[in-house]
N, CA, C and O atoms as a GROMACS GRO file, in nm:
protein
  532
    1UNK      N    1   0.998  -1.973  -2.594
    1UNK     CA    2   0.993  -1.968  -2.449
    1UNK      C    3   0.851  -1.932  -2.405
    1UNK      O    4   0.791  -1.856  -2.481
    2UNK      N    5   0.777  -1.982  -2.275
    2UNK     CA    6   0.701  -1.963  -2.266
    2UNK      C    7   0.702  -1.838  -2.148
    2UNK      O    8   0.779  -1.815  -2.054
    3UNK      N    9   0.554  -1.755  -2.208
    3UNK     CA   10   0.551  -1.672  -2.114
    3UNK      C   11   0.451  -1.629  -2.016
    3UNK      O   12   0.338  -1.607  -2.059
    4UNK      N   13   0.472  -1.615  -1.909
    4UNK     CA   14   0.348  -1.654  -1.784
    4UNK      C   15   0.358  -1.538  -1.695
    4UNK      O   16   0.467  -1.519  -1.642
    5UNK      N   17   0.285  -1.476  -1.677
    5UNK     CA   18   0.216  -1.321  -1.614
    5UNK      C   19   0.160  -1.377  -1.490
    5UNK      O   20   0.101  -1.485  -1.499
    6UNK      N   21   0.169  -1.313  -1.367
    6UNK     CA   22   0.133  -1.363  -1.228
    6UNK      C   23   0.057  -1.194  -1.171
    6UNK      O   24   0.065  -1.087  -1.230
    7UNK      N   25   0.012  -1.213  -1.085
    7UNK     CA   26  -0.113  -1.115  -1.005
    7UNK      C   27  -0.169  -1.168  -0.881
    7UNK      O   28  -0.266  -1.242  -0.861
    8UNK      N   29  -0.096  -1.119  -0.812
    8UNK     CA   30  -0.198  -1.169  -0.630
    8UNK      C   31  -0.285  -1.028  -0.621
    8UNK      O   32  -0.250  -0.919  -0.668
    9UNK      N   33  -0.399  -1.057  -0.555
    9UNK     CA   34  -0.490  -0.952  -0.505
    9UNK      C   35  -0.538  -0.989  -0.406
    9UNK      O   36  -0.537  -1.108  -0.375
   10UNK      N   37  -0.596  -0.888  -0.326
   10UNK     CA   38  -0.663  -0.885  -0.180
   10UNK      C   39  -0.714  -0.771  -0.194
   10UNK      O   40  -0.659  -0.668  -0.231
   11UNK      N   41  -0.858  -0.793  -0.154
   11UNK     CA   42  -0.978  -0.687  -0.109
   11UNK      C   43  -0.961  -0.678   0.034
   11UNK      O   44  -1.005  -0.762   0.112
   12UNK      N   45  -0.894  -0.571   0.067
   12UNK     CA   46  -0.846  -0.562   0.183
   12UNK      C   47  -0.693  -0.629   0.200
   12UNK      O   48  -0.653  -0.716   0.123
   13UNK      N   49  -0.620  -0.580   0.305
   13UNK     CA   50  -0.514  -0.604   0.372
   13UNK      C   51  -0.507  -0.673   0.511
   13UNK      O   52  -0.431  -0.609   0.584
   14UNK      N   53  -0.555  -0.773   0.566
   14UNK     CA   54  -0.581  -0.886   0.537
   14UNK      C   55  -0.720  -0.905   0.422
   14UNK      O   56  -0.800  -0.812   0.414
   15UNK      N   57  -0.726  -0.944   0.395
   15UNK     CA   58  -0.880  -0.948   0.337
   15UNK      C   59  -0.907  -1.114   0.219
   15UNK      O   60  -0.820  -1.201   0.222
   16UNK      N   61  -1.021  -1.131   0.136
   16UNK     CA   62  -1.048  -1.199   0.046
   16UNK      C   63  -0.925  -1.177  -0.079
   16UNK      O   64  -0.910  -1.070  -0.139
   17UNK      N   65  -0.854  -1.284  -0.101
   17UNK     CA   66  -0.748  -1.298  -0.207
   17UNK      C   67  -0.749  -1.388  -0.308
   17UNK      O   68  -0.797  -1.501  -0.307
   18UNK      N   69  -0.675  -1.315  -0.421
   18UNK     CA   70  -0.672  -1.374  -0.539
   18UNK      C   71  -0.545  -1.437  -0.606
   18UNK      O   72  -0.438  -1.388  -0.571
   19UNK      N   73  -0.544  -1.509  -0.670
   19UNK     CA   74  -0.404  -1.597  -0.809
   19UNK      C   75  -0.413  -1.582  -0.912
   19UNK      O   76  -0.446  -1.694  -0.952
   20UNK      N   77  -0.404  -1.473  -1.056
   20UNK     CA   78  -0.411  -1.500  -1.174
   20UNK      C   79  -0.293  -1.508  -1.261
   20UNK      O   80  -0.189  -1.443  -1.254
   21UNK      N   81  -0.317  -1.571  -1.318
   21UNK     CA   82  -0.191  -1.644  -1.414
   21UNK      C   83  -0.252  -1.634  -1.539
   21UNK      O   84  -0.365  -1.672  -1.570
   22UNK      N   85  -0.127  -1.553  -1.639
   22UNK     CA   86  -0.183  -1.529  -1.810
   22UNK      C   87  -0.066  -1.626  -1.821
   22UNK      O   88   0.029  -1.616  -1.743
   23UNK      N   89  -0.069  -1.732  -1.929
   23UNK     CA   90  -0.002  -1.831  -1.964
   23UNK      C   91   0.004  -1.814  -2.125
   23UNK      O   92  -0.100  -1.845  -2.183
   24UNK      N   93   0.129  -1.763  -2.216
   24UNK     CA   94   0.140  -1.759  -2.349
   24UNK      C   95   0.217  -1.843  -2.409
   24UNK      O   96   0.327  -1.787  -2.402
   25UNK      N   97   0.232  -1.942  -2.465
   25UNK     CA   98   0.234  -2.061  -2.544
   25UNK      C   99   0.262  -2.103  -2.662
   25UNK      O  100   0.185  -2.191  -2.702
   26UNK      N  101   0.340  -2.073  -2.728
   26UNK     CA  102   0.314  -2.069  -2.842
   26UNK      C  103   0.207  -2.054  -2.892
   26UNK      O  104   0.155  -2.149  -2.952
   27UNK      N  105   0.141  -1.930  -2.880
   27UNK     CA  106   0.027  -1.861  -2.974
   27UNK      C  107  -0.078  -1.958  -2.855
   27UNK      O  108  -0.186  -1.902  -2.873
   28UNK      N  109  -0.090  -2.009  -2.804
   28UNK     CA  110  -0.178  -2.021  -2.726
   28UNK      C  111  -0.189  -1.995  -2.585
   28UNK      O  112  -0.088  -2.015  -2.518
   29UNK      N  113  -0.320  -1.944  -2.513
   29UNK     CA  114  -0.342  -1.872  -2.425
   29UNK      C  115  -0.424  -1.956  -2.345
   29UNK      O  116  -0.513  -2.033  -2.382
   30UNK      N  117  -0.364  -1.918  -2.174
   30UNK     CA  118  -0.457  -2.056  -2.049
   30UNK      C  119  -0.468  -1.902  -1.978
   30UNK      O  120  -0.411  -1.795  -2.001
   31UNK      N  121  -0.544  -1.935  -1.904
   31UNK     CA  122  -0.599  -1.798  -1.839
   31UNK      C  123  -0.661  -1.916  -1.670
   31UNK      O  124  -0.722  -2.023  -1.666
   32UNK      N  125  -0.604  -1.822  -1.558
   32UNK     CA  126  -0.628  -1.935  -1.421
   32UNK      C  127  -0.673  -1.830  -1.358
   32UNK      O  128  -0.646  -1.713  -1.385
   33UNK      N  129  -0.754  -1.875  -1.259
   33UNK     CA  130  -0.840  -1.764  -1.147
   33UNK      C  131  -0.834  -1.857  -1.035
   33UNK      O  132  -0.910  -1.954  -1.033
   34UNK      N  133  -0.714  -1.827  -0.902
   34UNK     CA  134  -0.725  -1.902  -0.823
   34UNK      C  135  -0.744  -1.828  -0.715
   34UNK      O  136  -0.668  -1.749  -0.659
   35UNK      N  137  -0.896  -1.874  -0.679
   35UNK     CA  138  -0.906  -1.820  -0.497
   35UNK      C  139  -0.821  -1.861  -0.387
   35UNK      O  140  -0.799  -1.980  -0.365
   36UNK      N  141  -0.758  -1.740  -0.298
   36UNK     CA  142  -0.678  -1.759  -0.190
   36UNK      C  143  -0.680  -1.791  -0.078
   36UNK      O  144  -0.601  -1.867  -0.022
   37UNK      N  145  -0.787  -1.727  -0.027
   37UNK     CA  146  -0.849  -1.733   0.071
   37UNK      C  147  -0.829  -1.572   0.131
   37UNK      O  148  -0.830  -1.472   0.060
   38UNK      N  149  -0.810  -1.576   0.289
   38UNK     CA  150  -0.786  -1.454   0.368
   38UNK      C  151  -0.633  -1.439   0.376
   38UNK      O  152  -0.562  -1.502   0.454
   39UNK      N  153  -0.591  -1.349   0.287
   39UNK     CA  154  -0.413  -1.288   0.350
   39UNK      C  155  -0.393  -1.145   0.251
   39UNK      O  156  -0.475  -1.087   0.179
   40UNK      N  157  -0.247  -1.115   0.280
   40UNK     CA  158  -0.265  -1.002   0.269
   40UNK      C  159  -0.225  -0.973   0.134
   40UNK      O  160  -0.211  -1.075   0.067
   41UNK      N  161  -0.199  -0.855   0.069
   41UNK     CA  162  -0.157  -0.840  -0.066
   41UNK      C  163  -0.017  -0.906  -0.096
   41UNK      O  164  -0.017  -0.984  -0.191
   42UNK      N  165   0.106  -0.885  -0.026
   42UNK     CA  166   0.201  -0.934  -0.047
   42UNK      C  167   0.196  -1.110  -0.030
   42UNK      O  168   0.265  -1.172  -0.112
   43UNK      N  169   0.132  -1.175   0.051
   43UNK     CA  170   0.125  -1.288   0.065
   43UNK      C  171   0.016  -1.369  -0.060
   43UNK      O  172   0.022  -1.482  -0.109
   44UNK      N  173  -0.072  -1.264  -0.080
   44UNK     CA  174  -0.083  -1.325  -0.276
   44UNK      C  175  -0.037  -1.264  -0.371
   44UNK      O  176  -0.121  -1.222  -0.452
   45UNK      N  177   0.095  -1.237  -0.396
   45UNK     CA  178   0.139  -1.225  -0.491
   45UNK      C  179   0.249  -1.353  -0.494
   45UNK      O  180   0.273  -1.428  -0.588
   46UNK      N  181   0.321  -1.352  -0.331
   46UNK     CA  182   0.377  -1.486  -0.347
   46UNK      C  183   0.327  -1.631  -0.413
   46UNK      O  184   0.376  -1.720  -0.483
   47UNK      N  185   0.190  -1.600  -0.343
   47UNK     CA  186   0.114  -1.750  -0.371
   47UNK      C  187   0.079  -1.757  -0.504
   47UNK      O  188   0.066  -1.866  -0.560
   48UNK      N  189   0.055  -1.611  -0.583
   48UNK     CA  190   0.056  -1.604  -0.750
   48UNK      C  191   0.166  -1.657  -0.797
   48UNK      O  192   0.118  -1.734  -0.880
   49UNK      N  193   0.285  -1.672  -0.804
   49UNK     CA  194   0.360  -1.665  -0.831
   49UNK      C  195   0.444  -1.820  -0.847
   49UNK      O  196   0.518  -1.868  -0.932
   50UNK      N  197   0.373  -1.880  -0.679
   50UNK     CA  198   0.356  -2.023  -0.658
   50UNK      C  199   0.293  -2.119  -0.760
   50UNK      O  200   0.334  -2.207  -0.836
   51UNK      N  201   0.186  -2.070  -0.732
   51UNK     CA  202   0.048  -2.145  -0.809
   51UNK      C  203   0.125  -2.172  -0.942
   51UNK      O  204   0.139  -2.288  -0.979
   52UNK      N  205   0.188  -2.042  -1.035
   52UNK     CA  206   0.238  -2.045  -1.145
   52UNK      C  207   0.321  -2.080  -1.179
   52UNK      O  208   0.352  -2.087  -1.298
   53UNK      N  209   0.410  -2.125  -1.055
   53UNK     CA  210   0.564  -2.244  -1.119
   53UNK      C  211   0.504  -2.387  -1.081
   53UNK      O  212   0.575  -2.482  -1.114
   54UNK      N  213   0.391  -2.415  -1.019
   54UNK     CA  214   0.357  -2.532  -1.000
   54UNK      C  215   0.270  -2.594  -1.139
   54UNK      O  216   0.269  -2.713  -1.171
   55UNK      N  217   0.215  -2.508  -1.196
   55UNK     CA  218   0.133  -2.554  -1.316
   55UNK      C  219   0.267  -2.554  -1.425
   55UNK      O  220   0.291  -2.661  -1.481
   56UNK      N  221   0.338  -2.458  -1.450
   56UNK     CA  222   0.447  -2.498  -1.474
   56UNK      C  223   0.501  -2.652  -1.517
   56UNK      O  224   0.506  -2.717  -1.621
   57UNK      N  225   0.534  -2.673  -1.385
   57UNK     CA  226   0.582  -2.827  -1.366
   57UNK      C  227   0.534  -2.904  -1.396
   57UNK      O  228   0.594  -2.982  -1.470
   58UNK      N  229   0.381  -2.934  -1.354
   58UNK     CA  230   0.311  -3.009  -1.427
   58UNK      C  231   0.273  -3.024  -1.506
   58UNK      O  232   0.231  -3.138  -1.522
   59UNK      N  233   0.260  -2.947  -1.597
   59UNK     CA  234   0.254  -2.940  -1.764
   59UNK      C  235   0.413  -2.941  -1.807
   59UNK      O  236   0.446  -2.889  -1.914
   60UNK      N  237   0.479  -2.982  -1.746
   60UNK     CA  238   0.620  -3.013  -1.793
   60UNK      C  239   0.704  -2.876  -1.878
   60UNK      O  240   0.793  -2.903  -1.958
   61UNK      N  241   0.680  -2.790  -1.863
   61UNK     CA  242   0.713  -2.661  -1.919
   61UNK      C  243   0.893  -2.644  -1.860
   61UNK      O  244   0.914  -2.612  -1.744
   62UNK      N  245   0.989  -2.666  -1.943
   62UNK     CA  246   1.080  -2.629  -1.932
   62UNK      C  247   1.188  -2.480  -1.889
   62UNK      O  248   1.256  -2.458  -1.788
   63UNK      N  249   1.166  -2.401  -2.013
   63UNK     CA  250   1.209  -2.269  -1.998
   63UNK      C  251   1.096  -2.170  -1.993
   63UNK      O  252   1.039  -2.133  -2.096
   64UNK      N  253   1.076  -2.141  -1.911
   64UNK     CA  254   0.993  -2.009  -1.854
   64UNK      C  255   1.005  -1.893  -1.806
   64UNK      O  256   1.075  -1.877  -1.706
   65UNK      N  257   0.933  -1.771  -1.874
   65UNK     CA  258   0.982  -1.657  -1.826
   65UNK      C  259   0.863  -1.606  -1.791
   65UNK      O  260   0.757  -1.630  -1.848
   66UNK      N  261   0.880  -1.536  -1.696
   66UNK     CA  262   0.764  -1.529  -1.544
   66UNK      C  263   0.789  -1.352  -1.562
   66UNK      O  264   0.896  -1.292  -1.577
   67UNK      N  265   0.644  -1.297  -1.554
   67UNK     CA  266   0.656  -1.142  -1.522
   67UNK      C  267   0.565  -1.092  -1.443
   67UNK      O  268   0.452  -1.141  -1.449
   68UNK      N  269   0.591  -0.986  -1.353
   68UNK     CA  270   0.544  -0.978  -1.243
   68UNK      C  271   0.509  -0.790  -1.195
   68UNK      O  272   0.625  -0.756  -1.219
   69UNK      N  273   0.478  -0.727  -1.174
   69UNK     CA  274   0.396  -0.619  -1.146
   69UNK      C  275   0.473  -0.576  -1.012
   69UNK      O  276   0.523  -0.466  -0.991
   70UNK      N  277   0.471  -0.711  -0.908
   70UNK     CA  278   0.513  -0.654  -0.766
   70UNK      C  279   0.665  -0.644  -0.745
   70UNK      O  280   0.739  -0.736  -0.712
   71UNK      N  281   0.703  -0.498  -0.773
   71UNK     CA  282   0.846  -0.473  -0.710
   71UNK      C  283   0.871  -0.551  -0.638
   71UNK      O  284   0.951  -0.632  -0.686
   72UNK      N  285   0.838  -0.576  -0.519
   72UNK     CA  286   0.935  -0.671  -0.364
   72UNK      C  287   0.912  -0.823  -0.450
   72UNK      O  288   1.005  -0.904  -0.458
   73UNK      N  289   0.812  -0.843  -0.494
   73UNK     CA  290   0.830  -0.997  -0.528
   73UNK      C  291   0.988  -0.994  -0.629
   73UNK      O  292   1.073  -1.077  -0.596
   74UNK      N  293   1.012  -0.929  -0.712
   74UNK     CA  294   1.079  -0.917  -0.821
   74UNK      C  295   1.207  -0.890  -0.725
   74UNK      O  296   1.263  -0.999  -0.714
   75UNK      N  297   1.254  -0.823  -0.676
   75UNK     CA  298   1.358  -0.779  -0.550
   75UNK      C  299   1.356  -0.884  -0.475
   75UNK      O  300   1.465  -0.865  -0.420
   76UNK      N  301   1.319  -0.976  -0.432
   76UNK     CA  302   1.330  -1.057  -0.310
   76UNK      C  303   1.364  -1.178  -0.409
   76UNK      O  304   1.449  -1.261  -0.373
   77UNK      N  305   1.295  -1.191  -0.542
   77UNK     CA  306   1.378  -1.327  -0.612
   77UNK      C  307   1.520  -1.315  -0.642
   77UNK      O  308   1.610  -1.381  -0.588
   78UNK      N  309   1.534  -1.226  -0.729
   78UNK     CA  310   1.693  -1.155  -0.736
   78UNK      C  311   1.751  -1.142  -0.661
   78UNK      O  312   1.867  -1.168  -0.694
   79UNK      N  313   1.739  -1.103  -0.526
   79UNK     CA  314   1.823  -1.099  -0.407
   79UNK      C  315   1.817  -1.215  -0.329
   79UNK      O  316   1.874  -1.238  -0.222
   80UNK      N  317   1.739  -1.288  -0.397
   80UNK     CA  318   1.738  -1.455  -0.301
   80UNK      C  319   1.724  -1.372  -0.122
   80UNK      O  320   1.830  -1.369  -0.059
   81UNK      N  321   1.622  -1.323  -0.064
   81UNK     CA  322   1.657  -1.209   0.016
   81UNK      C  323   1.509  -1.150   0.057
   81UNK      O  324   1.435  -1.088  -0.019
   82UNK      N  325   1.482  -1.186   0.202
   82UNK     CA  326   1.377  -1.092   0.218
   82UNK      C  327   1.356  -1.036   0.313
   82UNK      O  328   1.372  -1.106   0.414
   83UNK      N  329   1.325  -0.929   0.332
   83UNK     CA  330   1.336  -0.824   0.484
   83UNK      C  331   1.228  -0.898   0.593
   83UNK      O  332   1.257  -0.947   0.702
   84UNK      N  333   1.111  -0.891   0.537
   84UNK     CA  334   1.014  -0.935   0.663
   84UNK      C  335   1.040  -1.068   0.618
   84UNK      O  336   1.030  -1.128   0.511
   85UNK      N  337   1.091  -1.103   0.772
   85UNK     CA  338   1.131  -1.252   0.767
   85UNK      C  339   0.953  -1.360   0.783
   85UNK      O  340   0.941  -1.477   0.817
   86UNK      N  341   0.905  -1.315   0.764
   86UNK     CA  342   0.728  -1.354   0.749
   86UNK      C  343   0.737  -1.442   0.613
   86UNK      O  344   0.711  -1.562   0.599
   87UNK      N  345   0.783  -1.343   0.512
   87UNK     CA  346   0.794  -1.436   0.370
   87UNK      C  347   0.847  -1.525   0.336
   87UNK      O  348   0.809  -1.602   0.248
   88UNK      N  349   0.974  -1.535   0.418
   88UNK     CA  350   1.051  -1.664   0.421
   88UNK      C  351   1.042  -1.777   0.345
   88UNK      O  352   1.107  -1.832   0.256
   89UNK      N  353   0.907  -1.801   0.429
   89UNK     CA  354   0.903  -1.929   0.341
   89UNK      C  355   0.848  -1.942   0.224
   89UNK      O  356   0.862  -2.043   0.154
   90UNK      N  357   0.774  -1.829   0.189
   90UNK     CA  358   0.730  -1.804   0.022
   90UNK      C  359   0.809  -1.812  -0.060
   90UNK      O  360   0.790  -1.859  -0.171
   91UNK      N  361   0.950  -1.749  -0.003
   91UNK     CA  362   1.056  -1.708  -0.084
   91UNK      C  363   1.141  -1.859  -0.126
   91UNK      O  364   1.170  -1.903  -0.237
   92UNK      N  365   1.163  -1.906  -0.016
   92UNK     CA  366   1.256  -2.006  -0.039
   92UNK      C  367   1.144  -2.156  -0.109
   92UNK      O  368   1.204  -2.258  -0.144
   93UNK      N  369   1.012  -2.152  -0.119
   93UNK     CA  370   0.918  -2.244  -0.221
   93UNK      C  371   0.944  -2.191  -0.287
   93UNK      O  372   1.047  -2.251  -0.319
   94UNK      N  373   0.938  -2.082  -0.372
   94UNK     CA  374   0.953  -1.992  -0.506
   94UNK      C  375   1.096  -2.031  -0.527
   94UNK      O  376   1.114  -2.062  -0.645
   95UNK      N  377   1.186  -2.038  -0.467
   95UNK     CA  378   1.339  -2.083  -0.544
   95UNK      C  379   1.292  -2.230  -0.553
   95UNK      O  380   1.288  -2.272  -0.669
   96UNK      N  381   1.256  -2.317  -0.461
   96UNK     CA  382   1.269  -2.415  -0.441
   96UNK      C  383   1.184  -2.497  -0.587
   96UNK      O  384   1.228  -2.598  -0.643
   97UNK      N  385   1.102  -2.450  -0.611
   97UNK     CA  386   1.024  -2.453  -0.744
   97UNK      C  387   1.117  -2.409  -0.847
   97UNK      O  388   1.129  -2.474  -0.950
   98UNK      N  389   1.198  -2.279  -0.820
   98UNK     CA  390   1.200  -2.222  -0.983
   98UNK      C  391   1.320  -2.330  -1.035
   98UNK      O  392   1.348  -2.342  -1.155
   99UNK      N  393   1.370  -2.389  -0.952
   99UNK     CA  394   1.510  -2.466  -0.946
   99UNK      C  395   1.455  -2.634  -1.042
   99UNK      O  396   1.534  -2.719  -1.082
  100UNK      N  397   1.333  -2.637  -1.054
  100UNK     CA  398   1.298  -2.774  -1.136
  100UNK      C  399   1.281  -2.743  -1.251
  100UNK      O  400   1.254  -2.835  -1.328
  101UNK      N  401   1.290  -2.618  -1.299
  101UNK     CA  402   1.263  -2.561  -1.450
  101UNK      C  403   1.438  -2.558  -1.495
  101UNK      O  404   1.532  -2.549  -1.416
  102UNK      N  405   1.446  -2.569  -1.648
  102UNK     CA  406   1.548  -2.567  -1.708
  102UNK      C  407   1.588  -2.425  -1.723
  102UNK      O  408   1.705  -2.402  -1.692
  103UNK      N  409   1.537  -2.355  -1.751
  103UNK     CA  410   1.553  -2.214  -1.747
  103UNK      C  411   1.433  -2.123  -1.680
  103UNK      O  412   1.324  -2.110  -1.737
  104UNK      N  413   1.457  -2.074  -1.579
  104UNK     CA  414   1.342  -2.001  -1.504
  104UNK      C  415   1.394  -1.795  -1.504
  104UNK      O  416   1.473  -1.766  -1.414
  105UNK      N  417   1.359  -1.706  -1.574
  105UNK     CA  418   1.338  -1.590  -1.549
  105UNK      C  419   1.185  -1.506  -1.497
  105UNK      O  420   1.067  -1.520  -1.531
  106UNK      N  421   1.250  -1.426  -1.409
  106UNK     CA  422   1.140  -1.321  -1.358
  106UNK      C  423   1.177  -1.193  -1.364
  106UNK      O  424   1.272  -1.140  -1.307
  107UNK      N  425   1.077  -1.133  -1.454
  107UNK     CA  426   1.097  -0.992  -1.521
  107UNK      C  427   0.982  -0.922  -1.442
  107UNK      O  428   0.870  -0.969  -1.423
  108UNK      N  429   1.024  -0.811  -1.402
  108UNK     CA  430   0.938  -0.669  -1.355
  108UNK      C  431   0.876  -0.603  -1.434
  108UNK      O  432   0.957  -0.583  -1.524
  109UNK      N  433   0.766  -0.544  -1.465
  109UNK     CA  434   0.678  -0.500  -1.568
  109UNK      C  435   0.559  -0.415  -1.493
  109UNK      O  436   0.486  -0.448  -1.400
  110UNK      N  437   0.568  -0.289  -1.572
  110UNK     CA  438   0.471  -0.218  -1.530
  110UNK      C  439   0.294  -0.273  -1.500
  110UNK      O  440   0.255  -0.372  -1.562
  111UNK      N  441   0.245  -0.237  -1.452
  111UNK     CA  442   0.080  -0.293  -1.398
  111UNK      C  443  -0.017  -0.290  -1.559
  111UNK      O  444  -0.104  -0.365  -1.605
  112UNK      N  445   0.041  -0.178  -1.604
  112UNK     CA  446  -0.044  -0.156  -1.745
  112UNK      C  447   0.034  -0.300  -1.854
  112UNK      O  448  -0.025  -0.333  -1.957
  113UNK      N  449   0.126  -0.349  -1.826
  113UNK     CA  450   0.137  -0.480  -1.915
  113UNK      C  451   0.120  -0.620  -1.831
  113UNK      O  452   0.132  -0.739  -1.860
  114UNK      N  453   0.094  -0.565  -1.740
  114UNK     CA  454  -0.031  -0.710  -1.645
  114UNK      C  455  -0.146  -0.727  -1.620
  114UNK      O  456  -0.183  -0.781  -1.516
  115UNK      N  457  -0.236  -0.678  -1.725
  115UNK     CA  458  -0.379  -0.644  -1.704
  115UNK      C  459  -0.464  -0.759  -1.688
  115UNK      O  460  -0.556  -0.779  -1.609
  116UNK      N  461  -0.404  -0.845  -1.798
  116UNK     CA  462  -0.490  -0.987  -1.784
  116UNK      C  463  -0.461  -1.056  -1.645
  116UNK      O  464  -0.555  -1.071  -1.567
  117UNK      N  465  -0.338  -1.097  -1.613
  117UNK     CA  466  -0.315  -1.135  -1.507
  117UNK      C  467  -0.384  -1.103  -1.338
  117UNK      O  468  -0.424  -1.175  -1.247
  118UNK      N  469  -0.366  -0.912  -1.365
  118UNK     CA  470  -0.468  -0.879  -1.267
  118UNK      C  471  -0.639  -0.867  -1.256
  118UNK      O  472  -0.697  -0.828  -1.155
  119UNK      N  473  -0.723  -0.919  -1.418
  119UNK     CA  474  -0.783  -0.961  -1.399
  119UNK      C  475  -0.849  -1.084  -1.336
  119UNK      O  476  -0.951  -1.103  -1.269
  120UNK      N  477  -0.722  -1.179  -1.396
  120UNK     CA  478  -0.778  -1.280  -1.338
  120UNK      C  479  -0.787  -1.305  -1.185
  120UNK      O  480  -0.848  -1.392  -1.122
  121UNK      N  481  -0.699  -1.191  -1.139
  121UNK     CA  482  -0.688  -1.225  -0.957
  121UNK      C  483  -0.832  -1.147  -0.920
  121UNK      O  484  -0.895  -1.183  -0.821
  122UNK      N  485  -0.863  -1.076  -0.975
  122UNK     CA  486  -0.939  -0.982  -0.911
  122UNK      C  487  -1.083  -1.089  -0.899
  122UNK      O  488  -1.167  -1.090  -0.809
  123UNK      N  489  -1.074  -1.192  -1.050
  123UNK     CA  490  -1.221  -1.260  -1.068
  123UNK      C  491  -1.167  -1.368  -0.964
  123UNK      O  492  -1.263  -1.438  -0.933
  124UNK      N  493  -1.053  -1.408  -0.899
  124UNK     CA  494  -1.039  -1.515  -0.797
  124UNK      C  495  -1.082  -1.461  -0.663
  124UNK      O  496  -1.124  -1.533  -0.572
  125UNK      N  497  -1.070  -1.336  -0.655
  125UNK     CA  498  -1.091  -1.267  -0.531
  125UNK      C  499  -1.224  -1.317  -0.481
  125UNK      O  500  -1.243  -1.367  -0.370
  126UNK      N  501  -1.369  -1.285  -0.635
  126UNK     CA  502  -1.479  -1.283  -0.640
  126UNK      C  503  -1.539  -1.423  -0.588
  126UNK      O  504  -1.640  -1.442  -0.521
  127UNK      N  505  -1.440  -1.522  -0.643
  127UNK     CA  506  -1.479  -1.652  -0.632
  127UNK      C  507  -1.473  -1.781  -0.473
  127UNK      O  508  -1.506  -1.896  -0.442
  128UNK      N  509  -1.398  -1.643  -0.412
  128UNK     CA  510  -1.365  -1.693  -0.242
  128UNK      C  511  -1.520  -1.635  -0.200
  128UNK      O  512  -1.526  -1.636  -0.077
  129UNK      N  513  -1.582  -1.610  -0.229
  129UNK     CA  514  -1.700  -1.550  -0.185
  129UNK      C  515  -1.820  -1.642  -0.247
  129UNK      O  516  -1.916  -1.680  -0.180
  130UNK      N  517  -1.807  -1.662  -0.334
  130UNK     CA  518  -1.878  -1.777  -0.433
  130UNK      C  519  -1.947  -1.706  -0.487
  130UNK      O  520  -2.061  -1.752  -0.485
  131UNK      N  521  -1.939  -1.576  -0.558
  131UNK     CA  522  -2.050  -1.523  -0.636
  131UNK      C  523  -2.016  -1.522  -0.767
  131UNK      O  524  -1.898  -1.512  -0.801
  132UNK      N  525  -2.125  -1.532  -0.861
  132UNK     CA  526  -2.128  -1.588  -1.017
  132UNK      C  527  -2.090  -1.466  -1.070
  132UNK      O  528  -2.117  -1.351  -1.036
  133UNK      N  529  -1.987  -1.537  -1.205
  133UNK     CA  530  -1.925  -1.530  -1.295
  133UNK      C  531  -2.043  -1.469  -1.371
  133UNK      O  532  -2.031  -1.438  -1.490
   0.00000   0.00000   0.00000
């Protein structure tokens, strides 16, 4: 099964935001840094989370198990369910996606076993700004 680590970041609340995705593979490793643009922390973690069932798909990846850092993201998939009706529509792309995979899980995991992942958001953050790597 493959396993794929997600991370939204924002420098600031609204602020400059990030997408990183750790992708494990049978023994092989994809590492993604996607700039967000301007929103807030919760609105990139959705879009992390996005980004990462869409590469998903297109690399034809069947059974996937997705882990994630942000309590409410992890609570709002499980509960198919979200309080600020703002997310809405994050929520229902994120089913609407996870529903083309043959087997789709999302596991909750402490921040200290998402390190790569939140690196890579943090270097997407950098990259809405355009400054070198």
């Amino acid at each position: 099964m493959i396993e794929v680590y997600t991370d939204g970041a924002s420098a600031g609340n609204p602020g400059p935001s990030g997408a990183g995705i750790f992708i494990k593979n049978n023994g092989q490793v994809e590492r993604h840094s996607i700039p967000l643009g301007i929103m807030e922390n919760h609105e990139a973690e959705y879009h992390a989370l996005i980004k990462a069932l869409e590469l998903c798909i297109e690399k034809e990846y069947k059974s996937v198990s997705f882990r994630t850092d942000s309590q409410l993201i992890h609570r709002a998939i499980e509960k198919e369910f979200v309080k600020n009706k703002r997310y809405s529509p994050l929520l229902d792309r994120v089913l609407e996606l996870s529903r083309k995979l043959d087997l789709f899980f999302l596991k909750w995991v402490p921040g200290s076993e998402n390190k790569s992942a939140d690196e890579l958001a943090r270097r997407a953050i950098r990259m809405n700004a355009g400054e070198k790597e």
